[in-house]
N, CA, C and O atoms as a GROMACS GRO file, in nm:
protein
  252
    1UNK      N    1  11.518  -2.216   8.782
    1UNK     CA    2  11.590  -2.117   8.860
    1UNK      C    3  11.531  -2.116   8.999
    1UNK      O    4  11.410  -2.092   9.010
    2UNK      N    5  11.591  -2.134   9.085
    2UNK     CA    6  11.559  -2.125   9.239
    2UNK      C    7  11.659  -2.031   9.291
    2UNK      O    8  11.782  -2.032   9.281
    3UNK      N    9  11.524  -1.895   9.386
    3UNK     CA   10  11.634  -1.820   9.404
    3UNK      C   11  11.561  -1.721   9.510
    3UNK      O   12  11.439  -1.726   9.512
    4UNK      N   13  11.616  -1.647   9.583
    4UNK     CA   14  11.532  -1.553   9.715
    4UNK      C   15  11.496  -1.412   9.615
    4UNK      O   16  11.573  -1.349   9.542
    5UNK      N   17  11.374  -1.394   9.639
    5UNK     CA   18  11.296  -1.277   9.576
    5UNK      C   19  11.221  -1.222   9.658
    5UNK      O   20  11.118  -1.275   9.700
    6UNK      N   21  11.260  -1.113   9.692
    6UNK     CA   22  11.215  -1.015   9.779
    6UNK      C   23  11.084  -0.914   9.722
    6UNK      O   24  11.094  -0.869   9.608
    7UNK      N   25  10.951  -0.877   9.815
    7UNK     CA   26  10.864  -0.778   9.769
    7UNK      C   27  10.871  -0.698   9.656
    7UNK      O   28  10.961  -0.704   9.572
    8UNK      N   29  10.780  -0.627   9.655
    8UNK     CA   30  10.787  -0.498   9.562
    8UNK      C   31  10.858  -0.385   9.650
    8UNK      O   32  10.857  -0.390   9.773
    9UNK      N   33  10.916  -0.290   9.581
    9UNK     CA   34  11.034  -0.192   9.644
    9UNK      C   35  10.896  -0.115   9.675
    9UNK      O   36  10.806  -0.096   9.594
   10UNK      N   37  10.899  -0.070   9.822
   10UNK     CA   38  10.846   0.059   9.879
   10UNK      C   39  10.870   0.188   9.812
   10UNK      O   40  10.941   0.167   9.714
   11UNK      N   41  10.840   0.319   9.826
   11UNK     CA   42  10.807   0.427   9.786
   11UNK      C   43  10.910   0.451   9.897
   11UNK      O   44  10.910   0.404  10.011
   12UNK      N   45  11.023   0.555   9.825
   12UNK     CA   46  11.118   0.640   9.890
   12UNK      C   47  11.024   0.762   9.992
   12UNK      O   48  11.005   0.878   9.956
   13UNK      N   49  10.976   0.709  10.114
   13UNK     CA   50  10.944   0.787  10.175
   13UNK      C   51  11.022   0.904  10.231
   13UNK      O   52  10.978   1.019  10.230
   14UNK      N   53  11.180   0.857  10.294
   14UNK     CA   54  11.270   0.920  10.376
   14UNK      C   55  11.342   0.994  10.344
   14UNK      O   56  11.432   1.035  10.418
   15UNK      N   57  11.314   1.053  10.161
   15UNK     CA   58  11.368   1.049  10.059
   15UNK      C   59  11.530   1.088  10.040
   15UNK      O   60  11.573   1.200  10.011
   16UNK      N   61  11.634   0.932  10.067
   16UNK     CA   62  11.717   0.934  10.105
   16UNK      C   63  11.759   0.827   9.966
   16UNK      O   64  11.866   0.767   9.977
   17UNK      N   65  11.687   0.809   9.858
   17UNK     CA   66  11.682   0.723   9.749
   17UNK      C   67  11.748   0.563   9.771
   17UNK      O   68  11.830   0.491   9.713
   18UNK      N   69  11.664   0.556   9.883
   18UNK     CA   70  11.688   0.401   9.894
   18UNK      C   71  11.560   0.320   9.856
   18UNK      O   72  11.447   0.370   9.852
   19UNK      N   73  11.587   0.200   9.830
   19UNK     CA   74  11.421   0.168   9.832
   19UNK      C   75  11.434   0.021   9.896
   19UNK      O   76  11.503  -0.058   9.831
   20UNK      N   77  11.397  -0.010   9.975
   20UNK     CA   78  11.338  -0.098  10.073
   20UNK      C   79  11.246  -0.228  10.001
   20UNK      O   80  11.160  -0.217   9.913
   21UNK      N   81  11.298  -0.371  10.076
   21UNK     CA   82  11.160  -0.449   9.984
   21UNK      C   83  11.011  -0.413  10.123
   21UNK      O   84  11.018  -0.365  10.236
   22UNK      N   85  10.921  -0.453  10.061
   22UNK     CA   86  10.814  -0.467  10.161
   22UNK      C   87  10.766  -0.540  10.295
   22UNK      O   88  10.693  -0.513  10.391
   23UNK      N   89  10.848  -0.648  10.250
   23UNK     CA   90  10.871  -0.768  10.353
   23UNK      C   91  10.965  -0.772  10.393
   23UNK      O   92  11.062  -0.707  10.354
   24UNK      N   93  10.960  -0.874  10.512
   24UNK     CA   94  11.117  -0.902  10.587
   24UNK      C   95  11.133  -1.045  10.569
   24UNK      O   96  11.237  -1.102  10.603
   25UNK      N   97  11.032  -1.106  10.516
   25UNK     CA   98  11.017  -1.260  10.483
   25UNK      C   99  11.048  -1.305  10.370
   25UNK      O  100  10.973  -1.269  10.279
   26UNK      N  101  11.164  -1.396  10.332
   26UNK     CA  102  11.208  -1.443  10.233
   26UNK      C  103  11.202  -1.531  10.168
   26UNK      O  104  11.320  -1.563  10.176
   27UNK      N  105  11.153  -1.613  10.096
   27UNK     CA  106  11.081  -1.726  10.043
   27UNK      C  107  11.176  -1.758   9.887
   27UNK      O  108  11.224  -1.695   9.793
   28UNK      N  109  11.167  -1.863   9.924
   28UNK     CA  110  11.250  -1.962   9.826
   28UNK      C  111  11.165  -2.014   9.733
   28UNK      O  112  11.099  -2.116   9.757
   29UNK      N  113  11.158  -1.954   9.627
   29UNK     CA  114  11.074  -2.005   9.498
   29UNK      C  115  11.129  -2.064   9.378
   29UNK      O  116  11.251  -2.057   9.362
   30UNK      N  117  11.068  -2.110   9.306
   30UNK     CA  118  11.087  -2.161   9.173
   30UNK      C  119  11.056  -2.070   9.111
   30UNK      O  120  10.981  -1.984   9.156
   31UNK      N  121  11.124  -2.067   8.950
   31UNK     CA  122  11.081  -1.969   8.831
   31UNK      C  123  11.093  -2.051   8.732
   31UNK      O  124  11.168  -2.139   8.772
   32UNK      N  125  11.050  -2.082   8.577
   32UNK     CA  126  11.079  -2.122   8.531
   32UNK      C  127  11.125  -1.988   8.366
   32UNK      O  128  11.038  -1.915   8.320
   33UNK      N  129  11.238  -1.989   8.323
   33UNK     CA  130  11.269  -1.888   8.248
   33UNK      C  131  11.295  -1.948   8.086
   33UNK      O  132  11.367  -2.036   8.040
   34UNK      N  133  11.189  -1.845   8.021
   34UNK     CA  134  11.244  -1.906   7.892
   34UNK      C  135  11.274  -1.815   7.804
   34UNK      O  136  11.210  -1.718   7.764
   35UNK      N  137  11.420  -1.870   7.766
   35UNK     CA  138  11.499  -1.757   7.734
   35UNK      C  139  11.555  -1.846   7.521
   35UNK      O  140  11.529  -1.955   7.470
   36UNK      N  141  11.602  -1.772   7.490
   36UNK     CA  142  11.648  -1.750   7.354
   36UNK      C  143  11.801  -1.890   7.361
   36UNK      O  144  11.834  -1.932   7.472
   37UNK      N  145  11.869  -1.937   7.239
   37UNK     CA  146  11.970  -2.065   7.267
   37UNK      C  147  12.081  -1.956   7.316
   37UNK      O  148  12.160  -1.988   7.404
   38UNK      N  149  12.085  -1.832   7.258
   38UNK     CA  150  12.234  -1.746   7.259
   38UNK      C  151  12.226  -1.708   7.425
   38UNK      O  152  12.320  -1.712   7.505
   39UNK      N  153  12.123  -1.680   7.444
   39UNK     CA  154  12.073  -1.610   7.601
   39UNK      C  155  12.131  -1.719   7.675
   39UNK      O  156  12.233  -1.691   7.738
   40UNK      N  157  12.078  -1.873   7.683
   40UNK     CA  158  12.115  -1.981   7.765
   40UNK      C  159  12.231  -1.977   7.738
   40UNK      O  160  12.295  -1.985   7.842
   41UNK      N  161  12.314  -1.967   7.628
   41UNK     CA  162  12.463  -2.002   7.678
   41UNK      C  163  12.528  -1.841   7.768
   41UNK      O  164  12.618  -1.866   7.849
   42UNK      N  165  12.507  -1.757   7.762
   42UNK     CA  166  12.537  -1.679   7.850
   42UNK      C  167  12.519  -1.672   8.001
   42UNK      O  168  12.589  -1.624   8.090
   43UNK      N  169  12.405  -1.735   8.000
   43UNK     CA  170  12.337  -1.786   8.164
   43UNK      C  171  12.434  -1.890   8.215
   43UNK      O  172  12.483  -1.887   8.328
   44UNK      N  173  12.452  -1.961   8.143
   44UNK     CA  174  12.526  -2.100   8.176
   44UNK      C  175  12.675  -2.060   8.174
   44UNK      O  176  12.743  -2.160   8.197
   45UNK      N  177  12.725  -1.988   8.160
   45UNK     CA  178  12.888  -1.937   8.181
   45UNK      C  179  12.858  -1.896   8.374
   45UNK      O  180  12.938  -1.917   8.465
   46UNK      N  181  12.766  -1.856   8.381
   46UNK     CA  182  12.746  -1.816   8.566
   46UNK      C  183  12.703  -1.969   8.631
   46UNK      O  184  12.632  -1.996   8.728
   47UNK      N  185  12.762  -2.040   8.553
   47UNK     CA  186  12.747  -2.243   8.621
   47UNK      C  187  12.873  -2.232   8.666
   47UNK      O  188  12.889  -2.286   8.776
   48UNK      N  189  12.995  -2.166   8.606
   48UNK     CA  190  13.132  -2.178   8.624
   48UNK      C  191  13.206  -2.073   8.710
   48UNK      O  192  13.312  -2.102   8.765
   49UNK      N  193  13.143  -1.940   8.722
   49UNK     CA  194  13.169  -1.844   8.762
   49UNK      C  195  13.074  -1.766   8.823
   49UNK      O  196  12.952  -1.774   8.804
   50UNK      N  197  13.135  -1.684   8.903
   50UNK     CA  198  13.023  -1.555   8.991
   50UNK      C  199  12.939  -1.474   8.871
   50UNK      O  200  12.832  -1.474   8.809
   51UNK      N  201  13.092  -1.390   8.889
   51UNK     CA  202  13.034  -1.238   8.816
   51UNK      C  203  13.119  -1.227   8.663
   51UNK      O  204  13.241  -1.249   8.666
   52UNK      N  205  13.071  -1.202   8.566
   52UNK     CA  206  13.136  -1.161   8.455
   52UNK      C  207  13.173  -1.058   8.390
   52UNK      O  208  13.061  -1.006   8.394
   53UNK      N  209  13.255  -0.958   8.314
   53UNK     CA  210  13.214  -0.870   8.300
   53UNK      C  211  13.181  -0.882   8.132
   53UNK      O  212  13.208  -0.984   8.069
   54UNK      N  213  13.116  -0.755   8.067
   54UNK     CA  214  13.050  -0.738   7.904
   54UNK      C  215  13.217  -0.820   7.869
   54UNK      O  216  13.229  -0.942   7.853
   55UNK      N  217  13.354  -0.698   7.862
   55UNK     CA  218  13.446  -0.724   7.797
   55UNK      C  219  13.487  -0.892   7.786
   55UNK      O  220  13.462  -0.945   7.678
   56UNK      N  221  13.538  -0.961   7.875
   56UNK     CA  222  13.529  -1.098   7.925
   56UNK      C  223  13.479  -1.181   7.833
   56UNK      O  224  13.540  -1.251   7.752
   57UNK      N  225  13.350  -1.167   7.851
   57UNK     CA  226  13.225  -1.235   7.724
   57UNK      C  227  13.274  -1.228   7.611
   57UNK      O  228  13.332  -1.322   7.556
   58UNK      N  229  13.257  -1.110   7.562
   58UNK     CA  230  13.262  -1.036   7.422
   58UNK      C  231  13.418  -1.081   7.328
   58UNK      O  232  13.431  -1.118   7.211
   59UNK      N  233  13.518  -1.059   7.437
   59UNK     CA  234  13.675  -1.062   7.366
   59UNK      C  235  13.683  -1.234   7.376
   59UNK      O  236  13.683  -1.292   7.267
   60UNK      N  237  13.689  -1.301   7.477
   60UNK     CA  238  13.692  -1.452   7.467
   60UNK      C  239  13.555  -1.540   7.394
   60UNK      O  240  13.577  -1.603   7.290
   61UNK      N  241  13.456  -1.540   7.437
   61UNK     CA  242  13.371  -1.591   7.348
   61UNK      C  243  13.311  -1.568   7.242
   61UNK      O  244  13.293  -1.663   7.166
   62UNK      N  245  13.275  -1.471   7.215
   62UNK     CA  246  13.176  -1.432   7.100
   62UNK      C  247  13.305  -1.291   7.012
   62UNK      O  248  13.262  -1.207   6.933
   63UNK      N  249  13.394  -1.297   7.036
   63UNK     CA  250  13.509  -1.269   6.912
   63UNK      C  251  13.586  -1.345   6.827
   63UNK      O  252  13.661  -1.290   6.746
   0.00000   0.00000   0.00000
């Protein structure tokens, strides 16, 4: 997985319930994720598509 990961969220100082990352610097890292076989095929449906929703999943694949 390569992907932009931002700081740890700051403390709602302004308390306007936003939370802020720490940095302004964005860095492109590696992760390596190890996940379950049912988990990977759910990951791997976002190879084909953006966003999914639960229903989507649930009524076409796994019904």
């Amino acid at each position: 997985l390569t992907a932009i990961f931002y700081g740890k969220p700051k403390e709602d100082e302004g308390g306007d319930g936003e939370s802020r990352p720490t940095t302004t610097t964005m860095k492109e890292r590696k992760h390596t994720l190890q996940v379950s076989t049912y988990q990977m095929v759910i990951l791997m449906l976002f190879n084909t598509k953006e966003s999914w929703s639960f229903e989507v999943i649930y009524f076409i694949y796994l019904n």
